[in-house]
N, C-alpha and C positions, 0 to 999 in steps of 0.2 A: 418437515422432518430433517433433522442436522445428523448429516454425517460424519464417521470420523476423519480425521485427516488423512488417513490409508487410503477412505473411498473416494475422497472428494477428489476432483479433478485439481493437479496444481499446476498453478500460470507463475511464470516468471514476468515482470516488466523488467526492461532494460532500457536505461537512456547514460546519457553523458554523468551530468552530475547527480542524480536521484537527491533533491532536493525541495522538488514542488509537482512537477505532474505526474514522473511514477511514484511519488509517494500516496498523491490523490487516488490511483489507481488503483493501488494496493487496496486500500482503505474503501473505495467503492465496491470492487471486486466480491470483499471478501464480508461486507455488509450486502449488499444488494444479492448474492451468492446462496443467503442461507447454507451453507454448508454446501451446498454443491460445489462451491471452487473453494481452493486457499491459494491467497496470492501471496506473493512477496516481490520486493522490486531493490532493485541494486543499479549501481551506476559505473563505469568505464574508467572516470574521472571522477568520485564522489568528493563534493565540496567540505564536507566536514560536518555540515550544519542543511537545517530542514528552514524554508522559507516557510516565514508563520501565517503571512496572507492563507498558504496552502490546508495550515491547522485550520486557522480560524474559516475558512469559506467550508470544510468539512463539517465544521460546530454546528452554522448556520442553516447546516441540511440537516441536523442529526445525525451526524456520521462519527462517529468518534475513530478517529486514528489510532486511539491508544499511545505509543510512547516514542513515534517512530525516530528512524534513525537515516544520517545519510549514509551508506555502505558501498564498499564494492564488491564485486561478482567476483 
């Protein structure tokens, strides 16, 4: 059962540069979650750019990232 984003529990990750492992996080989170969580993750010092290893080891699980972004909080 997928809930809406009002009901679902939302998580923040937070690291340094949000380029590879809160991006993975996000993306597991919010697959593995069914709608019970929505994550989003942002970084202190975001580098600008997403490490691709990070996309592509997602693909390899079926995870799809969607379009992520590296951002700050």
């Amino acid at each position: 059962m997928l809930m809406s984003c009002s009901m679902a529990t939302k998580v923040l990750v937070l690291c340094t540069g949000n380029s590879c492992r809160s991006i993975m996080a996000e993306a597991l989170i919010n697959d593995l979650g069914h709608g019970r969580y929505r994550a989003w993750s942002a970084g202190s010092f975001p580098t600008g750019y997403v490490h691709a290893k990070s996309v592509h080891t997602l693909k390899q699980h079926g995870i799809d990232a969607g379009e992520p972004r590296s951002k700050s909080w």
